[in-house]
N, C-alpha and C positions, 0 to 999 in steps of 0.2 A: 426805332428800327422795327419792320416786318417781321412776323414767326417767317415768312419764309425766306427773309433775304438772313435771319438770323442762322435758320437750317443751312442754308448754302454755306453759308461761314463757316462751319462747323466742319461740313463735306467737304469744304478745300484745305481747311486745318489739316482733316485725316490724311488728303490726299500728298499734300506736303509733306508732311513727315516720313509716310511710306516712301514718297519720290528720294527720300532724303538717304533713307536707306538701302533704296536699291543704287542707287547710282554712287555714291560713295562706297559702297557695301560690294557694290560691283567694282568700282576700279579700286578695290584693294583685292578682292579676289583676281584680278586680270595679274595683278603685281604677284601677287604669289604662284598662281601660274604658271608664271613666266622665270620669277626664280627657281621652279623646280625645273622647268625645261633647262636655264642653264645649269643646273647641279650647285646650284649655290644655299641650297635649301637649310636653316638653319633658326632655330626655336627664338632665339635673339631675334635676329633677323625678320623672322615674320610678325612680332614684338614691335617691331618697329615701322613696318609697314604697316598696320596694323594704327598705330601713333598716327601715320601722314594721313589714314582715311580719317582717323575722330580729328586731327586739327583741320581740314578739308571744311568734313561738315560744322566745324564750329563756326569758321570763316564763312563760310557758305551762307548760315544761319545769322550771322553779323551782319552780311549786306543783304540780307532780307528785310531784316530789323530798319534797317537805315533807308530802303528803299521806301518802305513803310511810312518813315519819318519825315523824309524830305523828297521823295522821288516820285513821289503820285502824283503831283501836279505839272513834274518836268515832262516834255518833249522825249520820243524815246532819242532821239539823237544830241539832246544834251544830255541822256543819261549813260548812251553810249561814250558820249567825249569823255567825262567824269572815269570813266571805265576804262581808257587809255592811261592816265598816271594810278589809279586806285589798283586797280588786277595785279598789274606789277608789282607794287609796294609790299602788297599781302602776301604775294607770291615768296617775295624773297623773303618777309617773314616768316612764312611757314618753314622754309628752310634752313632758318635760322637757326629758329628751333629746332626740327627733325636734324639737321646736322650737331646740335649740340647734345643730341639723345646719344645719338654715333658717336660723338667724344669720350661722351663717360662711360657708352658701350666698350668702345676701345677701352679704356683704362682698365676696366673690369676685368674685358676677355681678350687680351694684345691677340690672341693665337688665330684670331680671326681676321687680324693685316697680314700675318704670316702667311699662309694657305689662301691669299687674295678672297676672302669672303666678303670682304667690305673693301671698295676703293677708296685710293689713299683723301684724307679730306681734303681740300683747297677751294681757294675762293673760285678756280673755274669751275668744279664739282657744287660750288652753291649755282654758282651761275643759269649753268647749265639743267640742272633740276628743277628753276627756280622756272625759266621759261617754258618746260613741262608743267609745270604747276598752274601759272599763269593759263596757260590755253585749257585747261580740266577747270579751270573758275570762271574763264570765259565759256566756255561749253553751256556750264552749270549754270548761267546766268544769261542767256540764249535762252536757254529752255523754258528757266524761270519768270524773264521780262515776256514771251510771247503770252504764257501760260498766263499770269498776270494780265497782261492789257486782252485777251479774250473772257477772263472773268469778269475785268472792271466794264468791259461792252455789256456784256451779259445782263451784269449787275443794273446797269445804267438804264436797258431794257425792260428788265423788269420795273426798275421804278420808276421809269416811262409810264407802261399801260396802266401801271396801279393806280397814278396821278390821274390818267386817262381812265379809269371805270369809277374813279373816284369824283368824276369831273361830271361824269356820267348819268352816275346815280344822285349830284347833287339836283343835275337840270330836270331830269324823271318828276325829280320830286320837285323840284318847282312848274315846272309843267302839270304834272297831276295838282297842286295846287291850285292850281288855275283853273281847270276845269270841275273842280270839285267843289269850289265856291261857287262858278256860274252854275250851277248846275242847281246848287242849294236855293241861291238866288230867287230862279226861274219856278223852281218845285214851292217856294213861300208863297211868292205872289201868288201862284195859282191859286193855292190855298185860301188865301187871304180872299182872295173874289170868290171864291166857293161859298165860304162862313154865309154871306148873306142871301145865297141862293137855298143850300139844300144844306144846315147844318149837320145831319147826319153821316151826307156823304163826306163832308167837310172831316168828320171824325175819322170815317174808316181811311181817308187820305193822310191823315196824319200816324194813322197806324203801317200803312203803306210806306211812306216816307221813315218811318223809324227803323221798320226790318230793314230796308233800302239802303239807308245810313250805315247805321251796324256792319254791315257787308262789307262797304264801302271803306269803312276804320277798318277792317279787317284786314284789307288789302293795301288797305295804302304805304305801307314798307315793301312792298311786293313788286318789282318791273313787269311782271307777267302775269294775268292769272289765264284759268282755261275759259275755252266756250262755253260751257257748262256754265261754270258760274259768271260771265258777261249776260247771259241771259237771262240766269232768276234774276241779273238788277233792271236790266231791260224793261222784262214783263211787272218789276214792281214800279218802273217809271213810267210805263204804258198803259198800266191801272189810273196811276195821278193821272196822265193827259187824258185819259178817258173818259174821268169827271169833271175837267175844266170843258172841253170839246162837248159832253152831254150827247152823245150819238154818234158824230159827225166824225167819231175814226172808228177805220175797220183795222186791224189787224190781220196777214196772212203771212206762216213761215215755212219754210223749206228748209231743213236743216239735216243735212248729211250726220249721223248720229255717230259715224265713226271720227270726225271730225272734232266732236265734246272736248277732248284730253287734250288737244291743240292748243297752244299759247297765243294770248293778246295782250296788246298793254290794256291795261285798266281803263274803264271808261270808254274805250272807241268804239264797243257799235253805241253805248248811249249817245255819245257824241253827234255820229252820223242818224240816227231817231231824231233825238230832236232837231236836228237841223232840217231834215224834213219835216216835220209835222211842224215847225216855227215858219219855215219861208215856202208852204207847199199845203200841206192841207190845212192848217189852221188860218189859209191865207186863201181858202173858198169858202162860198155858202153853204152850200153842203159837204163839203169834207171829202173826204176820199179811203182810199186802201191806202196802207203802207203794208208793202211786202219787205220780210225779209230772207234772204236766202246761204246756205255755207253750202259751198261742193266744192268739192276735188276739182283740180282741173290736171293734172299729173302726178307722177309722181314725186314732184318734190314740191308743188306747191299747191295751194286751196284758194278761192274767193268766198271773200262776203261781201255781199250785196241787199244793198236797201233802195227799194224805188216807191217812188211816191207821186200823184200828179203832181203839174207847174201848179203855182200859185195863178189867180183869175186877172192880174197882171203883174206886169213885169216888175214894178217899183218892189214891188211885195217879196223881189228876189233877194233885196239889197239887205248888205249885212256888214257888220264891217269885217270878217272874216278869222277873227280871235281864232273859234274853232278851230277851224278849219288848216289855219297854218299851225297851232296848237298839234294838234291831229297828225299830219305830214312832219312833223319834229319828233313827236314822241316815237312816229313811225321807224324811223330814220336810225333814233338813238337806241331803240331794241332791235330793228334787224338791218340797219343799214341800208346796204343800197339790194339786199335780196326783198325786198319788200315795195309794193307801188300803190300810189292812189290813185283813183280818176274818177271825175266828177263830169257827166255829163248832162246838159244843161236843157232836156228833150221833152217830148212826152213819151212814156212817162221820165220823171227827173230820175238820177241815176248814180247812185256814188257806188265805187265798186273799191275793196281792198284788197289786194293780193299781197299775200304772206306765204313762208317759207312753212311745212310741212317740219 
């Protein structure tokens, strides 16, 4: 069980108990009352009234108990049936009782049949009180089954969406998974073909790749970080492709500076980089610019954007689109449907992200 489905337990425990006591607490107060209104008022007497509220709420407290036990899984209209011979039953029990307090009240204080303080006992005196009682347990049990089947929705809700962010953060994190291996992948080999061209640069790439990395662990329990930090890993992946490319990428960004603190899923502008610079400039002779850009576009939402030339043909587009659908998922499962992607297919090539402010 949840700390907080355990805290709600708790708060409806309190809340019960107080209910228990105003509404019993209240209809013996209404009974005495009403004894003073008719002049019947008398220390005995309210002794005993007093008796019908605690056996009330013990009975009350009984079919709680039992509901508990056997009645959560019933239909409320079998538990209403149930409640047709059971209210009754209890009812005239309670009176049973309470008219045998009256007996030996009687016995005690006769002077109180004498002076009509207390009506004479008979079984149409149990009768008749019994089906008052009945209807103050059906009452109490109205209140209780509504009160009841609105917690248990409640309840049900919440352990609904818990399942549901629970479900949530396990896909994040196989999705960050996924791109975090392709990503390692891609950053070795480079490496690996570097070693036999320039191993110097080879080295400071691997020094690249570690700060890069580290980051990277840092975040990865994380569904969100900011822009801010999306782009020191950026520009530390931008360095690697810089020396696998040897010139042939340029670099240019436009970044709204109040936009830093803004949240992204991990990894999506790396994503959207390499995706350019794999099917776009590293797919020319001479290479090209990748621009990237964050602005406001309102007030409730911002874009990023990355453009890049097309690749020098079309084959050079193909991909089998892991990313990409990768990307559009994790999008999805951090902001739902406030968030959009669009990839347009031009010159210059053009993926743009729009997210929630």
């Amino acid at each position: 069980m949840s700390a907080v489905t355990t805290a709600m337990d708790a708060n409806t425990s309190r809340y019960y108990w107080l209910g228990q006591i105003i509404f019993w607490g209240g209809y013996g107060l209404v009974n005495l009352v009403f004894m003073g209104l008719s002049g019947t008022m008398h220390p005995a007497l309210a002794l005993i009234f007093s008796l019908l509220s605690l056996l009330l709420a013990c009975t009350s407290h009984w079919l709680r108990r039992l509901y508990k036990k056997y009645g959560q899984n019933l239909s409320l209209g079998k538990i209403f049936a149930h409640m047709v011979w059971l209210l009754p039953l209890l009812a005239i029990g309670v009176q049973l009782v309470l008219h045998l307090a009256l007996y030996a009240l009687l016995l005690t204080q006769p002077a109180m049949a004498e002076n009509n303080s207390i009506q004479e006992i008979s079984l149409g005196s149990v009768l008749g009180y019994s089906i008052n009682t009945a209807i103050m347990l059906l009452l109490w049990s109205i209140v209780y089954l509504l009160r009841a089947e609105l917690i248990r929705r409640r309840n049900a809700e919440v352990e609904y969406w818990r399942l549901q962010a629970e479900l949530k953060a396990r896909e994040l994190n196989f999705l960050r998974g996924q791109i975090n291996s392709h990503f390692l992948f891609n950053a070795l080999n480079n490496l690996r073909a570097l070693i036999r061209e320039d191993a110097e640069a080879a080295r400071q790439g691997l020094a690249d790749l570690s700060t890069l990395l580290r980051g990277i662990l840092q975040a990865d329990t994380r569904p969100l970080v900011t822009l801010e930090e999306e782009l020191a890993w950026v520009r530390g992946y931008l360095a690697l492709e810089a020396l696998q490319l040897d010139g042939r990428l340029q670099t240019e960004m436009d970044i709204d500076q109040q936009l830093l603190k803004n949240h992204v899923p991990p990894m999506l502008m790396q994503t959207l980089v390499e995706n350019a610079i794999k099917h776009g400039i590293a797919a020319r002779r001479k290479g090209g610019l990748l621009k990237i850009s964050a602005q406001k576009l309102n007030e409730h939402s911002w874009q990023l954007c990355i453009e890049n030339p097309p690749a020098e043909t079309s084959s050079n587009h193909q991909g089998n689109g892991v990313g990409l659908t990768n990307l559009r998922e994790r999008l999805r499962l951090a902001f739902g449907d406030d968030a959009r992607f669009e990839l347009q297919l031009q010159n210059p090539v053009k993926a743009c992200v729009e997210m929630p402010l």
